[in-house]
N, CA, C and O atoms as a Tinker XYZ file with bonds, in Angstrom:
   296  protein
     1  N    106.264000   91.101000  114.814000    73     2
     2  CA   106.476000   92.094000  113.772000    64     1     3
     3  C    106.374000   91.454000  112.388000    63     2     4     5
     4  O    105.711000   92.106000  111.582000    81     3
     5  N    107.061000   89.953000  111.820000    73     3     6
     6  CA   106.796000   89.655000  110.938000    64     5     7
     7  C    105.698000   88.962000  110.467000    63     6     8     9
     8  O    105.557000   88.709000  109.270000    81     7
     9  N    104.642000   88.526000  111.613000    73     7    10
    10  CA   103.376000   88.381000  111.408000    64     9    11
    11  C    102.860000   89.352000  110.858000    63    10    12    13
    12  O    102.270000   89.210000  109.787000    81    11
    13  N    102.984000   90.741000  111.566000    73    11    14
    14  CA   101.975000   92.089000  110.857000    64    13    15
    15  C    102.800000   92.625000  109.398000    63    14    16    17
    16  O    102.218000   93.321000  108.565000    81    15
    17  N    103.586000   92.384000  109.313000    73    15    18
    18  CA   104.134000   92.451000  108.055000    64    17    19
    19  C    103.605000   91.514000  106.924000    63    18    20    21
    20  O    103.693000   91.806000  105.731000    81    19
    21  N    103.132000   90.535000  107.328000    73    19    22
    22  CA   102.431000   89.517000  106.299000    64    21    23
    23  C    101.052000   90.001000  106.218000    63    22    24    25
    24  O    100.554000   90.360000  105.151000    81    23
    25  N    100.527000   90.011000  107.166000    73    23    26
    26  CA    99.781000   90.180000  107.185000    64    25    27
    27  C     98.861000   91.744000  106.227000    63    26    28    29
    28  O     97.772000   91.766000  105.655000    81    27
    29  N     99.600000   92.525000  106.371000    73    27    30
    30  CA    99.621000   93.867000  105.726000    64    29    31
    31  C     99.963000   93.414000  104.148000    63    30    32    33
    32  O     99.493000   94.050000  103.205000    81    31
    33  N    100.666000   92.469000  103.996000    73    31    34
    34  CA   100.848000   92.475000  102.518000    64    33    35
    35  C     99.908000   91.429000  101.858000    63    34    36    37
    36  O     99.542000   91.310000  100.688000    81    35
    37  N     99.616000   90.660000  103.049000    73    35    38
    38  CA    98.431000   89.909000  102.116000    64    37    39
    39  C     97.246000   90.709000  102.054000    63    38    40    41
    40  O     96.378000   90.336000  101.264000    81    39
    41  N     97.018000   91.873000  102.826000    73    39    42
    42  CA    95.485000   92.731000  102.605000    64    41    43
    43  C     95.784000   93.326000  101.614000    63    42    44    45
    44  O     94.921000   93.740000  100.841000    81    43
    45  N     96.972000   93.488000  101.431000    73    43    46
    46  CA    97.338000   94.907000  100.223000    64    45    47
    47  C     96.669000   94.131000   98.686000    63    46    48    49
    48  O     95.935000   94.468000   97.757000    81    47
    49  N     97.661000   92.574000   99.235000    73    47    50
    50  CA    97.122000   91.828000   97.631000    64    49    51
    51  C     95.784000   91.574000   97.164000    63    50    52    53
    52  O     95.208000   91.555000   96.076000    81    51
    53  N     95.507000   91.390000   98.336000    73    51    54
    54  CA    93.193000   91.181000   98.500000    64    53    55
    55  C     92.872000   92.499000   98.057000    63    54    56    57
    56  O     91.989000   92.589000   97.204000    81    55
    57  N     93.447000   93.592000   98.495000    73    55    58
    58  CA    92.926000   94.995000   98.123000    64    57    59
    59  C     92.983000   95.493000   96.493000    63    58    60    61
    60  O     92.208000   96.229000   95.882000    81    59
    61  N     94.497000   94.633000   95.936000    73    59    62
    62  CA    94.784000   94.837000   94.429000    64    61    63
    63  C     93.648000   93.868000   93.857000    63    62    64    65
    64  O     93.285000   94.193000   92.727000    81    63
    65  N     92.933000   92.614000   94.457000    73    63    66
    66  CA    91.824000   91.412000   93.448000    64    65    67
    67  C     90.975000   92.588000   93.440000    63    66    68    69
    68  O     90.724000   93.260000   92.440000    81    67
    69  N     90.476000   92.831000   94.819000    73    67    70
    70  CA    89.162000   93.868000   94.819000    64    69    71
    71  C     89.146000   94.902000   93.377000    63    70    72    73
    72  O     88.588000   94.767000   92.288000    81    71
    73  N     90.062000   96.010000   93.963000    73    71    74
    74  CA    89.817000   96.911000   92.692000    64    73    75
    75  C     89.778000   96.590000   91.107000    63    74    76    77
    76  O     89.223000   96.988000   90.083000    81    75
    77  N     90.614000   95.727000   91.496000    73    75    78
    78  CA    90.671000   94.603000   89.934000    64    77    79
    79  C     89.160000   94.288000   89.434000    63    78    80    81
    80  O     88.610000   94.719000   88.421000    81    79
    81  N     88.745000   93.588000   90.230000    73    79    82
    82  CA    86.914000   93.172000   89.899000    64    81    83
    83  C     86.310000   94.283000   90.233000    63    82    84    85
    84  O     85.679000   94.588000   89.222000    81    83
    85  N     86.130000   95.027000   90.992000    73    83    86
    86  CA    85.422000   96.411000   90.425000    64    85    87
    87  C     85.736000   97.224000   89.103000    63    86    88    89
    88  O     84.962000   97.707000   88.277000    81    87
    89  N     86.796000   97.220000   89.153000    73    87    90
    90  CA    86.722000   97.535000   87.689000    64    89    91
    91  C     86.441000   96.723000   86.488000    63    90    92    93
    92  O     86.077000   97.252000   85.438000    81    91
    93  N     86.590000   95.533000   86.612000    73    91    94
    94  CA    85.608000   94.862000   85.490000    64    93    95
    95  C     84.545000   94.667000   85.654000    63    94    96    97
    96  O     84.049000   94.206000   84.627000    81    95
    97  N     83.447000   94.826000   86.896000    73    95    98
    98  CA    82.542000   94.992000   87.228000    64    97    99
    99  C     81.769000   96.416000   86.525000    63    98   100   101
   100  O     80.666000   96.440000   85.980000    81    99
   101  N     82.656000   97.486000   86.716000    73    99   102
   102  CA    82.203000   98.787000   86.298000    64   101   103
   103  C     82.465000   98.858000   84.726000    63   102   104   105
   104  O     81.559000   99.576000   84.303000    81   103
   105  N     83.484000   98.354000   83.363000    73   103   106
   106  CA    83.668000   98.257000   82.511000    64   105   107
   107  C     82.443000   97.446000   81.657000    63   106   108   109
   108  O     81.854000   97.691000   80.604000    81   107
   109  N     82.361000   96.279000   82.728000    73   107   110
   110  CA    80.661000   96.045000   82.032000    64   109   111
   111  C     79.688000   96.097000   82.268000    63   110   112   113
   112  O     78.767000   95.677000   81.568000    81   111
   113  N     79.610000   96.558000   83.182000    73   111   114
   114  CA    78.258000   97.930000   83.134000    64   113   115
   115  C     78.041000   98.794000   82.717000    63   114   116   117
   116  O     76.857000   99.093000   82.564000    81   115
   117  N     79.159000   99.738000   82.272000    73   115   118
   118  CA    79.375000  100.697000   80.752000    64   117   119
   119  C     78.673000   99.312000   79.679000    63   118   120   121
   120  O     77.451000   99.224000   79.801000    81   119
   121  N     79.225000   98.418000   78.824000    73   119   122
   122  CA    78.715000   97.737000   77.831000    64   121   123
   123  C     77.403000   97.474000   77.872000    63   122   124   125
   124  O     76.596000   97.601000   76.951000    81   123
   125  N     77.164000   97.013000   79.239000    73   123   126
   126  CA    75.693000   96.736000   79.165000    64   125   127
   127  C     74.291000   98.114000   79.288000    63   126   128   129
   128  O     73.066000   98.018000   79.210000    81   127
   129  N     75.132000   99.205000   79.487000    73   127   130
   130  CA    74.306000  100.329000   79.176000    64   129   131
   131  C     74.399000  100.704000   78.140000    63   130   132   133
   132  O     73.430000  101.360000   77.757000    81   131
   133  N     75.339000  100.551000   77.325000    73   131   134
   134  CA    75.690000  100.943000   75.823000    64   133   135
   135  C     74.636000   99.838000   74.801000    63   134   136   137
   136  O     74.338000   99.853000   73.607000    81   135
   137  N     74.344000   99.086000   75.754000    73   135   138
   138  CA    73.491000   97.615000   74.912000    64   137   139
   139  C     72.159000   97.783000   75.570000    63   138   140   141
   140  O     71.289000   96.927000   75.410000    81   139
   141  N     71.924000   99.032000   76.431000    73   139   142
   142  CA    70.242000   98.932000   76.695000    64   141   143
   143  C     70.522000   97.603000   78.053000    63   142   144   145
   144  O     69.745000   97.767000   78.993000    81   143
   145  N     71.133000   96.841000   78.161000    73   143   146
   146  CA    70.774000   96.129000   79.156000    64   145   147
   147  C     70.769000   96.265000   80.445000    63   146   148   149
   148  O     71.448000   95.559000   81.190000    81   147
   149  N     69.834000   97.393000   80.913000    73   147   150
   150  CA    69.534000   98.400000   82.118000    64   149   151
   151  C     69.762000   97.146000   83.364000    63   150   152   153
   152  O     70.667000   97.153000   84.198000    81   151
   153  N     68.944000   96.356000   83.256000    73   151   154
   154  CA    68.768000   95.538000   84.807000    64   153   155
   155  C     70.356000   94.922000   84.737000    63   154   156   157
   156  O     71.148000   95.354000   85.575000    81   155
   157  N     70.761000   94.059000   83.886000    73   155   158
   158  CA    72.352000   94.008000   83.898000    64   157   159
   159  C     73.598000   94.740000   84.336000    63   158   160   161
   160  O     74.471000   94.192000   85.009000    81   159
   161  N     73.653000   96.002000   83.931000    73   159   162
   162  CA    74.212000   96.686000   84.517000    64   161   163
   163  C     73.816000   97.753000   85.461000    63   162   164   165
   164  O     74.333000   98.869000   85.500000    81   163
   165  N     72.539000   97.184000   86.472000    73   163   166
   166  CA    72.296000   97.575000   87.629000    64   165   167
   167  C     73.080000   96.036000   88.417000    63   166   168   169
   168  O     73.806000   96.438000   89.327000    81   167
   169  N     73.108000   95.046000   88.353000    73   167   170
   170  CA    73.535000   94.184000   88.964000    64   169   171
   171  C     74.814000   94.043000   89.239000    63   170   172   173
   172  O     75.251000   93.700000   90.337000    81   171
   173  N     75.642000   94.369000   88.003000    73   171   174
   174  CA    76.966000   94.405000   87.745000    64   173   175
   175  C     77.229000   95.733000   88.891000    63   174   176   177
   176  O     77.794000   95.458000   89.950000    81   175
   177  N     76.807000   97.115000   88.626000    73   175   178
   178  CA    77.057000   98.110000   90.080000    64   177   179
   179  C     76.734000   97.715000   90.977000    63   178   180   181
   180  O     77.306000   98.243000   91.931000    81   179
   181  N     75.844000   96.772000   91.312000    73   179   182
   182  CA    75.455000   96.667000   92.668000    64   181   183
   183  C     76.365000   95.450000   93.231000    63   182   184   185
   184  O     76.255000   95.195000   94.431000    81   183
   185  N     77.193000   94.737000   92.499000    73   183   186
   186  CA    78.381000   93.924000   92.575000    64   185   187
   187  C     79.655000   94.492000   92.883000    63   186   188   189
   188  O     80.322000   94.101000   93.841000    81   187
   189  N     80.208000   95.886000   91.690000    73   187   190
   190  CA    80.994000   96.476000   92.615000    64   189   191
   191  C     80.853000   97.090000   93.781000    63   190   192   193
   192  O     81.546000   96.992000   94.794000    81   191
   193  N     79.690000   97.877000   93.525000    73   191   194
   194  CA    79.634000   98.926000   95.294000    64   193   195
   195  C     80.066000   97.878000   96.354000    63   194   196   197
   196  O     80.938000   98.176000   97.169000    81   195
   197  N     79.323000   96.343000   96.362000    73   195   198
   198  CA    79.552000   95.269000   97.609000    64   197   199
   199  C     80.901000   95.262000   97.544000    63   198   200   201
   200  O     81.551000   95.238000   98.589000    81   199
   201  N     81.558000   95.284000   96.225000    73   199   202
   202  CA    82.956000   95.116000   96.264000    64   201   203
   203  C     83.797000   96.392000   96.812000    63   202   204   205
   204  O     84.754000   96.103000   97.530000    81   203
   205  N     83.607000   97.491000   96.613000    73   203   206
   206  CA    83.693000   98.720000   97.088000    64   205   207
   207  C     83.959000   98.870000   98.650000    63   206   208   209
   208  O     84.936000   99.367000   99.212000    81   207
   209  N     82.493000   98.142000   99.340000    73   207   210
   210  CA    82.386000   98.167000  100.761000    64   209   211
   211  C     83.646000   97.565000  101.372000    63   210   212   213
   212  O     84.458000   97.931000  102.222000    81   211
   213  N     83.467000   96.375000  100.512000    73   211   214
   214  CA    84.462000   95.384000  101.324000    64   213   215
   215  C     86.157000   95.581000  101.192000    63   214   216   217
   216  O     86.918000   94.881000  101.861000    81   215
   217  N     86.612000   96.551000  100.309000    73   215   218
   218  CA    87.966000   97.248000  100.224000    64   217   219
   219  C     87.933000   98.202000  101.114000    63   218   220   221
   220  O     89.043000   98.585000  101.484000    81   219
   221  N     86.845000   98.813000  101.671000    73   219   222
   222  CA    86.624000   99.873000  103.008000    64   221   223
   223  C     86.998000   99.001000  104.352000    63   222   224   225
   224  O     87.984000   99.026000  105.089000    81   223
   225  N     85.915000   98.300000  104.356000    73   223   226
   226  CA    86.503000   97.379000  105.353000    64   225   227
   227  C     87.854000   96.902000  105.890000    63   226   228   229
   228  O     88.238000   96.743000  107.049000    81   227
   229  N     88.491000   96.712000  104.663000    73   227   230
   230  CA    89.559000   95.956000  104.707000    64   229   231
   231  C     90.619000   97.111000  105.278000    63   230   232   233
   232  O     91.477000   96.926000  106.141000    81   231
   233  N     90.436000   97.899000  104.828000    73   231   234
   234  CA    91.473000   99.196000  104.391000    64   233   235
   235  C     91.319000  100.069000  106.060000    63   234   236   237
   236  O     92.054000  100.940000  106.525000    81   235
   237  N     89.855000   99.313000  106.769000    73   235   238
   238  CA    89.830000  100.162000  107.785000    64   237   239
   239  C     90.469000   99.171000  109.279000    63   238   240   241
   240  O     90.787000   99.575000  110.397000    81   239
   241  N     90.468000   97.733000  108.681000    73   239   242
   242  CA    91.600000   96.876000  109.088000    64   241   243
   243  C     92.514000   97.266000  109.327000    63   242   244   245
   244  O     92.847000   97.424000  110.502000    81   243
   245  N     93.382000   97.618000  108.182000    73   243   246
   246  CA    94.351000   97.758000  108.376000    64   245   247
   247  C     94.280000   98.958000  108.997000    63   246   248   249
   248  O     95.020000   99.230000  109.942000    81   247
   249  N     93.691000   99.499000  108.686000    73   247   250
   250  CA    93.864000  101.222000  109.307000    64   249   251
   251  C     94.065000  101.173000  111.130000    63   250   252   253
   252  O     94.838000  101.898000  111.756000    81   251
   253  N     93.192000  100.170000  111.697000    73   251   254
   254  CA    93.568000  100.284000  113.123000    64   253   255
   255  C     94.885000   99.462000  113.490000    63   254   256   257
   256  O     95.668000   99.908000  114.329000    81   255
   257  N     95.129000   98.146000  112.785000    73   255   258
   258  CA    96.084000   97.378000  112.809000    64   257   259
   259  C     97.455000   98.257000  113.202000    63   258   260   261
   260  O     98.234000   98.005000  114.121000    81   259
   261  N     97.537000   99.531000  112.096000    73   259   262
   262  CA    98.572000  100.879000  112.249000    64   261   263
   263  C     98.321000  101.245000  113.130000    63   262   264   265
   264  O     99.267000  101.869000  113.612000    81   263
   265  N     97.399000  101.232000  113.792000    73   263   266
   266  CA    96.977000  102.674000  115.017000    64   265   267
   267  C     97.557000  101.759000  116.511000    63   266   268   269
   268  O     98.110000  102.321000  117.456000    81   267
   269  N     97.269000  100.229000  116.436000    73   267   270
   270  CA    97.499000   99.636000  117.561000    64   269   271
   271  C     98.918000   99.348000  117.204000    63   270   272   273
   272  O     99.524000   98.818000  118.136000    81   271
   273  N     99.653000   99.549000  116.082000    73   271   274
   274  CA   101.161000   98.856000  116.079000    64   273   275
   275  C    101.795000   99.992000  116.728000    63   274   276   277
   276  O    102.474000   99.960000  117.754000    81   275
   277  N    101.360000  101.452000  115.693000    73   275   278
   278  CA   101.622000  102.639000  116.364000    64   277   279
   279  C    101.717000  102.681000  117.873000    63   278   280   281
   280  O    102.842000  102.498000  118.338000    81   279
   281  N    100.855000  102.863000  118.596000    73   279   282
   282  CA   100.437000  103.256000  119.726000    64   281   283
   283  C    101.777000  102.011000  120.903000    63   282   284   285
   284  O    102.366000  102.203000  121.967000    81   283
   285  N    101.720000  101.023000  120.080000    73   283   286
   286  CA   102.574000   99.808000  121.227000    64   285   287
   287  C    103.887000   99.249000  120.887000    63   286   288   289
   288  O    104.486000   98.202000  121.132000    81   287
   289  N    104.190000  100.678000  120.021000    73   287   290
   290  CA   105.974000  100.306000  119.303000    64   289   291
   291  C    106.145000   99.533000  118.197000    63   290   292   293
   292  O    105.221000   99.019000  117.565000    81   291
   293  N    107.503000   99.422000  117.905000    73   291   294
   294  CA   107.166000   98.049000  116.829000    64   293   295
   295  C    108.910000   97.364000  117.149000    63   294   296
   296  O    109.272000   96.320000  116.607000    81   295
């Protein structure tokens, strides 16, 4: 139990870096469209979306992690 308890809170904290860098990912890609620098802030989105995916992922981790703690008590 206190394994999955760590464990859940260290995804949570990976989950708070993620959105963190997507959003500075997405903040300058606003600047760099505001500056014309089109291919720049196609790179910068195409940095968050990867970042995007990988908070799905994570989130769908945990999501079964619940379903198997669920299902076998705790």
């Amino acid at each position: 139990m206190q394994y999955q308890r760590l464990h859940v809170m260290d995804s949570l904290k990976q989950a708070r870096q993620i959105i963190r860098r997507v959003k500075l990912f997405i903040s300058q890609a606003l600047v760099a469209v505001r500056n014309e620098e089109i291919e720049h802030a196609e790179i910068l989105a195409e940095k968050a979306i990867t970042h995007l995916e990988q908070l799905a992922r994570l989130l769908d981790e945990l999501e079964r992690g619940a379903r198997k703690g669920g299902r076998h008590g705790r």
